[in-house]
C-alpha positions as CSV (number, residue, x, y, z in Angstrom):
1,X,-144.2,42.1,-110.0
2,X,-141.8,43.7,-107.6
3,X,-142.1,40.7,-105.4
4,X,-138.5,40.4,-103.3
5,X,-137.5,37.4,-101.4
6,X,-138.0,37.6,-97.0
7,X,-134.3,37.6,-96.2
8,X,-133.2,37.4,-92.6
9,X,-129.9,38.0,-91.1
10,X,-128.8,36.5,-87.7
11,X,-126.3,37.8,-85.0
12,X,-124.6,37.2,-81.9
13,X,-126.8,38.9,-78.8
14,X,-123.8,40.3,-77.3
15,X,-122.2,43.4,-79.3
16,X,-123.3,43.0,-82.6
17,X,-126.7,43.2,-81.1
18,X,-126.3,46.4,-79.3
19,X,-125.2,47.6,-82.6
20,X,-128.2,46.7,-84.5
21,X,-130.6,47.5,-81.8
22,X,-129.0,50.7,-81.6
23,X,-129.3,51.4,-85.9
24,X,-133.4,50.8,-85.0
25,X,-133.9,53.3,-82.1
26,X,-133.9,50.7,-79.8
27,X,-132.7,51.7,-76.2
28,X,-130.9,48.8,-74.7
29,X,-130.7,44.9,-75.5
30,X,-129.8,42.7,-72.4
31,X,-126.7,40.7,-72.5
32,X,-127.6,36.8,-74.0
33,X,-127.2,35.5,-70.1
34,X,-129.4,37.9,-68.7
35,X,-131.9,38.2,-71.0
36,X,-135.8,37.2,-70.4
37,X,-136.3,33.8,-72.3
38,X,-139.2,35.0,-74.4
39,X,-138.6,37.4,-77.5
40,X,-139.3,41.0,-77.7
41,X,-140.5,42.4,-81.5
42,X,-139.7,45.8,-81.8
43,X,-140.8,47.9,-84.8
44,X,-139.6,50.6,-86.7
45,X,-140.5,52.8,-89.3
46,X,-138.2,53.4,-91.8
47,X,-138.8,56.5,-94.1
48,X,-139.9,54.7,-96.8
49,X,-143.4,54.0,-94.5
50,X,-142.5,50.4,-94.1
51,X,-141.6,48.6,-91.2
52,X,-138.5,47.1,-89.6
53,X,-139.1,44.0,-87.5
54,X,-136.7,43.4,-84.5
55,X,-136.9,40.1,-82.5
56,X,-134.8,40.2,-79.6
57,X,-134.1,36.8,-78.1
58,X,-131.4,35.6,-75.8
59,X,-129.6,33.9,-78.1
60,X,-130.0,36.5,-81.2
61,X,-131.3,39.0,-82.7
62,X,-133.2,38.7,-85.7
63,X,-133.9,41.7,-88.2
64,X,-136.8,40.8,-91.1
65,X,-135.9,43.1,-93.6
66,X,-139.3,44.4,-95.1
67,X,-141.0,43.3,-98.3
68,X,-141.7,45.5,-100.9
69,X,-145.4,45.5,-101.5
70,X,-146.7,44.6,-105.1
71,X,-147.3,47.3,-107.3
72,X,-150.4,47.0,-109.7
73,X,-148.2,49.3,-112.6
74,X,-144.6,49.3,-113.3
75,X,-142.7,51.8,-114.7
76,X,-140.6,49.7,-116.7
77,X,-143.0,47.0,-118.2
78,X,-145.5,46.7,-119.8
79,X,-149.2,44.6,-118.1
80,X,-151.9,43.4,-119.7
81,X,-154.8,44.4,-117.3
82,X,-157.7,43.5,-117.3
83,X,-161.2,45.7,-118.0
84,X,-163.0,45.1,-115.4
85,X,-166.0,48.0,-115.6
86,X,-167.0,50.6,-118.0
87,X,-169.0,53.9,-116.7
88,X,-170.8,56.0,-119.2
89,X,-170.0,59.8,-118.0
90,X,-171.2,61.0,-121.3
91,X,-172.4,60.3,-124.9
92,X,-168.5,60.0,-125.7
93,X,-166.8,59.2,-122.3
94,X,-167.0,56.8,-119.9
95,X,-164.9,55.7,-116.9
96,X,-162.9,52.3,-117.8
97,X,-161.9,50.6,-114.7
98,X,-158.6,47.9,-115.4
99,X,-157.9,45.3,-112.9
100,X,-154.6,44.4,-111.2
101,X,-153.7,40.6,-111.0
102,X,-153.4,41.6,-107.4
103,X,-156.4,42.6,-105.8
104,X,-154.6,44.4,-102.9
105,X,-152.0,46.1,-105.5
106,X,-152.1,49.8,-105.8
107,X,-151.1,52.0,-108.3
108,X,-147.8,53.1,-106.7
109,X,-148.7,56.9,-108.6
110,X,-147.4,59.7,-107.2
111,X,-149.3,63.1,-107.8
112,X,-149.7,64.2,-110.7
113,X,-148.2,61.4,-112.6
114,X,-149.7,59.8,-115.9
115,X,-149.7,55.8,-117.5
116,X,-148.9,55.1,-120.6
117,X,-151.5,52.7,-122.8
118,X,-150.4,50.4,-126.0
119,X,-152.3,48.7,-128.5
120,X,-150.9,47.5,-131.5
121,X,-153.7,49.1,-133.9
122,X,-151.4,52.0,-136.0
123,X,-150.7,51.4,-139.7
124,X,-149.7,48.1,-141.4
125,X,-146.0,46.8,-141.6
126,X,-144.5,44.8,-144.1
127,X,-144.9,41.7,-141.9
128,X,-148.4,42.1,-141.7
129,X,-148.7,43.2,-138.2
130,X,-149.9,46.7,-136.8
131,X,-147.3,49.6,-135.2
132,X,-147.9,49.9,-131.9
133,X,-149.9,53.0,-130.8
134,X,-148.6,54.7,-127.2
135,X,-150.7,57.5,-125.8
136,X,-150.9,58.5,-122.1
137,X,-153.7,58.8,-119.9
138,X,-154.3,60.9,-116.2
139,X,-156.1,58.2,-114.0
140,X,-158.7,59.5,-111.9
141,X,-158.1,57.1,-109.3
142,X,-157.0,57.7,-106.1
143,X,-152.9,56.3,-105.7
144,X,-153.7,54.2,-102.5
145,X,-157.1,52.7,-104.3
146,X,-156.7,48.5,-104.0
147,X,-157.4,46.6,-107.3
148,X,-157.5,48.6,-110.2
149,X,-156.9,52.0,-111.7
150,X,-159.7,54.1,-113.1
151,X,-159.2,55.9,-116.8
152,X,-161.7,58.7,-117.6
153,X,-161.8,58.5,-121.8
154,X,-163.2,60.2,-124.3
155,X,-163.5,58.8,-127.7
156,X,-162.6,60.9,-130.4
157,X,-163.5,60.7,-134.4
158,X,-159.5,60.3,-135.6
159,X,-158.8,58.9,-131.7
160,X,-156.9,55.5,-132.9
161,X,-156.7,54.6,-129.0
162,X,-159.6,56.1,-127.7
163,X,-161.7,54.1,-130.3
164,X,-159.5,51.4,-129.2
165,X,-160.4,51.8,-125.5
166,X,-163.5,51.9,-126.2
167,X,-164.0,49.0,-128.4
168,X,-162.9,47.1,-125.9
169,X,-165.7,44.5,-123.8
170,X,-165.2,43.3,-120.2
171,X,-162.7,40.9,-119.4
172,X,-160.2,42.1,-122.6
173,X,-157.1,42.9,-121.4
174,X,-154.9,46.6,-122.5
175,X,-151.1,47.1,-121.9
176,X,-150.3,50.0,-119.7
177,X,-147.0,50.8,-118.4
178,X,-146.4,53.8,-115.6
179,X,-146.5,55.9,-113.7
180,X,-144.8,58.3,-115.1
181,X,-144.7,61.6,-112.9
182,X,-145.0,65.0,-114.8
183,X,-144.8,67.7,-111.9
184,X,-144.3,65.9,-108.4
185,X,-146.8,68.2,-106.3
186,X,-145.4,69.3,-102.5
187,X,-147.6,69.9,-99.7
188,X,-148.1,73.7,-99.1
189,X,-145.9,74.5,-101.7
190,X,-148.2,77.4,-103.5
191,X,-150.8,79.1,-101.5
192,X,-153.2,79.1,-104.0
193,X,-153.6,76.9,-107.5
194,X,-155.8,78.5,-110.3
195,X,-156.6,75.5,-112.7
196,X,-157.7,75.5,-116.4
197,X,-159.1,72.7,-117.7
198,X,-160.9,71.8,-120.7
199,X,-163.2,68.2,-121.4
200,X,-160.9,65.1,-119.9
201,X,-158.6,68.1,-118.9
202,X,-159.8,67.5,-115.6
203,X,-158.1,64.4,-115.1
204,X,-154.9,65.7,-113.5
205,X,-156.5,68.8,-112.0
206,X,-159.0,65.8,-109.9
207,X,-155.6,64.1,-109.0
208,X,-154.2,67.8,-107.8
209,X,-157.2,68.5,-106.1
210,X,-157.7,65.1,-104.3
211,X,-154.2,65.3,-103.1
212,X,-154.6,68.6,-101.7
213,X,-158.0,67.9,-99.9
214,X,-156.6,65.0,-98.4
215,X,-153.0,65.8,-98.0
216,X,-151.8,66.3,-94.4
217,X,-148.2,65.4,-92.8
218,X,-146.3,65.6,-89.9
219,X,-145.8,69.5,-90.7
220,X,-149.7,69.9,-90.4
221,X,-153.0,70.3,-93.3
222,X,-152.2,71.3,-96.7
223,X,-154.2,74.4,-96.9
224,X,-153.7,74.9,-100.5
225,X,-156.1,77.0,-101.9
226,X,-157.4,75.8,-105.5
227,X,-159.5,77.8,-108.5
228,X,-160.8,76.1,-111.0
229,X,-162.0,77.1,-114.2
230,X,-163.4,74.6,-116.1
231,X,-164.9,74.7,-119.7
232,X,-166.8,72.8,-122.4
233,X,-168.8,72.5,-125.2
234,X,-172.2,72.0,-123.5
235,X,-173.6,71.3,-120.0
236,X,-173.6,67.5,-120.9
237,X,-169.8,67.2,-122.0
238,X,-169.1,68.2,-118.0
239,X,-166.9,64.9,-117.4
240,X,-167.3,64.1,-113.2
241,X,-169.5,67.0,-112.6
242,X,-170.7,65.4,-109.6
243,X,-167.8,64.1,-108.4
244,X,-166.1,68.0,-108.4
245,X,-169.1,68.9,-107.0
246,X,-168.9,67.3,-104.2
247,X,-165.4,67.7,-103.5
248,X,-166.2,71.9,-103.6
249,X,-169.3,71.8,-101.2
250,X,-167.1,69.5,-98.8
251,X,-164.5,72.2,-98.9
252,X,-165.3,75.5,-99.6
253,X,-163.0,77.9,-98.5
254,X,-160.3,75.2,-99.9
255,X,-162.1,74.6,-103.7
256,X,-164.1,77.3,-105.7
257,X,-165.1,75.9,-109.5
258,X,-166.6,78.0,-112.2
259,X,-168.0,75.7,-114.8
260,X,-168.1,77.5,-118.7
261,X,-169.7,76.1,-122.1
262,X,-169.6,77.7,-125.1
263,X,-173.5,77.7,-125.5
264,X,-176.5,76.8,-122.8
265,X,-178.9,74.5,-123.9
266,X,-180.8,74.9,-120.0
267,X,-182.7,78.2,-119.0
268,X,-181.6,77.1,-115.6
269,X,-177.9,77.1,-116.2
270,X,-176.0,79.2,-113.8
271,X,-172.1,78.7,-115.1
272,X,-170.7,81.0,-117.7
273,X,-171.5,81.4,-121.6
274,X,-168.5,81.3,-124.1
275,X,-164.9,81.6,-124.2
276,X,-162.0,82.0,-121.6
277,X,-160.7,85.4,-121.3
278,X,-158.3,87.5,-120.1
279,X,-160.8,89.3,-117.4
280,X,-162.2,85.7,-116.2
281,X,-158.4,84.6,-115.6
282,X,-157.5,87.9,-113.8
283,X,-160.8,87.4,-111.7
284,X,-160.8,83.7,-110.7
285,X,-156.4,82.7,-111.1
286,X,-153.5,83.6,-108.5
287,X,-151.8,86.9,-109.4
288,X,-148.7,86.6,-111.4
289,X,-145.4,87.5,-108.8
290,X,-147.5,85.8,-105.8
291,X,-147.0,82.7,-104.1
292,X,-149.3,80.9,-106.8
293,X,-149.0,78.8,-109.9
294,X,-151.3,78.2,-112.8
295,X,-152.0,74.3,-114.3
296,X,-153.7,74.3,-117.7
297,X,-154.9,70.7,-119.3
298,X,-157.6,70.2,-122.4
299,X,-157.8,72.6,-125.5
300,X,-158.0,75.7,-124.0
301,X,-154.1,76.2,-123.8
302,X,-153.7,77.7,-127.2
303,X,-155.2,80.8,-126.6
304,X,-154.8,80.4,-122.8
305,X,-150.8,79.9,-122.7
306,X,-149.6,78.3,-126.1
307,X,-149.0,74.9,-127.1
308,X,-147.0,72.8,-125.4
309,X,-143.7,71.0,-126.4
310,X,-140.7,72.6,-129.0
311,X,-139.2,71.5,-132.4
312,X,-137.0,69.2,-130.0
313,X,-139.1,67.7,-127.2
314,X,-142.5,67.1,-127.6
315,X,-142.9,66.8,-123.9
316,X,-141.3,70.1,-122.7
317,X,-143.4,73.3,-121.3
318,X,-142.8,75.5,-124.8
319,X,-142.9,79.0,-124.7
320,X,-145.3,81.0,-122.8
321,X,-147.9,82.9,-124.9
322,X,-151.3,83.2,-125.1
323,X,-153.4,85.4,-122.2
324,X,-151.3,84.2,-119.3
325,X,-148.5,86.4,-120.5
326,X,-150.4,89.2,-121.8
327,X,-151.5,89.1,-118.1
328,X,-148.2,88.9,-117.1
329,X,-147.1,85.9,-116.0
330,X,-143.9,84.2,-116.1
331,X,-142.7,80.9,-118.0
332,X,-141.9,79.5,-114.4
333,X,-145.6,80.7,-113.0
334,X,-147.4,78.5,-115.6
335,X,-147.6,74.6,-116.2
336,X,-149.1,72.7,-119.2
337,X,-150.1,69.3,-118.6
């Protein structure tokens, strides 16, 4: 926990007050023999969002420097939280919901940022115990939601941490460390977004999304607009269908989603039939040498842009291949999550 002690510094009322008052935007402290006998708070906010008490009293002025709330996650330590809720979304995904100790904890993410999950379940060491087995995970939780941090997983075959994940019953605990951030996202910063995502791709592309829809700052609305292509096996393997749904007939001219599976089982479907390509990227995804940028997550990126990481790093972008570049677009124009 980040908990910090309440410290409190004390001054003289006569110039070291006007000093301080004057550091907090306040316009004028009265002198300690003419001042009113009952304290005045003042507050400030600091950039940080927090605020600054100031209690101005005849006799001193008293600053309460501000406590650091708790964070649910750390970035430097590993927590055992708690599973507090599972959520089928699928025959092979569901929506595990882990508990901070504090209730009123948040995740302290910032957009688009990833955690980082540990289980000691990999292959067998001399001394009997199992290697540790790391592998990161895009909540789909909001950063400001109290309690807990929601992981959309999907359990795969050879998956040693998704089987893990979802072996696990309510009330066991899993060690998660984070966030870690992977492309801080600005306000207004592209006018348009074109998104490919494939399966539990559309983790970060939700966190993208949610941050534009509801992002707004002193400098006005993010008016962001955002394309989404998303793709998967069948109509049922559509991970939070509802919940993009929504967010697209809430905001129209902001969100405009084109579901695609590689085969229909429904007569009724009305999304696409098959495979990415190059025409369904030039249609639906920002120009290349515009304003925009393109964000690819899930197993479409081989064929869409090329894998990501080198010989190196693991973690870098790689080279750009794939359609986007036969389309034209530059390295700096494309990210891979």
């Amino acid at each position: 926990m980040f908990a910090r002690t309440l410290l409190r510094r004390r001054r003289a009322a006569t110039v070291a007050a006007g000093v301080a008052a004057s550091a907090f935007g306040l316009s004028s402290l009265a002198a300690a023999d003419s001042a009113p006998p009952a304290s005045k708070l003042a507050k400030k906010e600091s950039g940080l969002g927090v605020s600054f008490e100031v209690n101005v009293s005849p006799s001193q002025l008293e600053v309460v420097e501000p406590r650091i709330p708790d964070d649910g996650l750390s970035p430097t330590e590993w927590r055992a939280l708690r599973l507090e809720s599972v959520t089928p979304l699928s025959h092979n995904t569901a929506v595990y919901r882990f508990a901070f100790e504090d209730e009123t904890a948040s995740s302290g993410m910032r957009v688009a940022s990833c955690l980082l999950t540990k289980a000691a379940i990999g292959s067998e060491k001399a001394d009997g115990s199992r290697a540790n087995v790391i592998r990161p995970y895009t909540p789909i939780s909001r950063p400001d939601a109290k309690g807990h941090v929601d992981l959309a997983v999907k359990t795969y075959p050879d998956g040693k941490m998704s089987q893990h994940i979802a072996s696990l019953k309510v009330g066991d605990t899993l060690e998660i460390k984070g966030p870690v951030v992977k492309l801080p996202y600005k306000l207004n910063e592209h006018a348009k977004l074109g998104m490919i995502a494939g399966g539990t791709g559309i983790a970060p592309m939700l966190q993208v999304i949610d941050e534009i829809l509801a992002g707004e700052s002193a400098f006005g609305k993010d008016n962001t607009k955002v394309s989404l292509i998303f793709a998967n096996v069948s109509e049922q393997d559509i991970l939070l269908k509802e919940e993009v749904d929504r967010r697209a007939a809430a905001n129209p001219s902001q969100l405009e989603v084109f579901y695609l599976v590689d085969k229909a089982s429904s007569p009724d479907w009305s999304g696409g039939v098959g495979y990415v390509t190059k025409q369904m990227l030039a249609e639906r995804m920002p120009p290349p040498g515009s304003s925009g940028r393109v964000f690819v997550c899930g197993p479409p990126p081989m064929v869409v842009c090329g894998a990501k990481g080198t010989k190196e790093d693991p973690k870098a972008q790689g080279e750009l291949s794939g359609m986007l570049k036969e389309l034209g677009y530059a390295k700096e124009e494309v990210f891979k999550f």
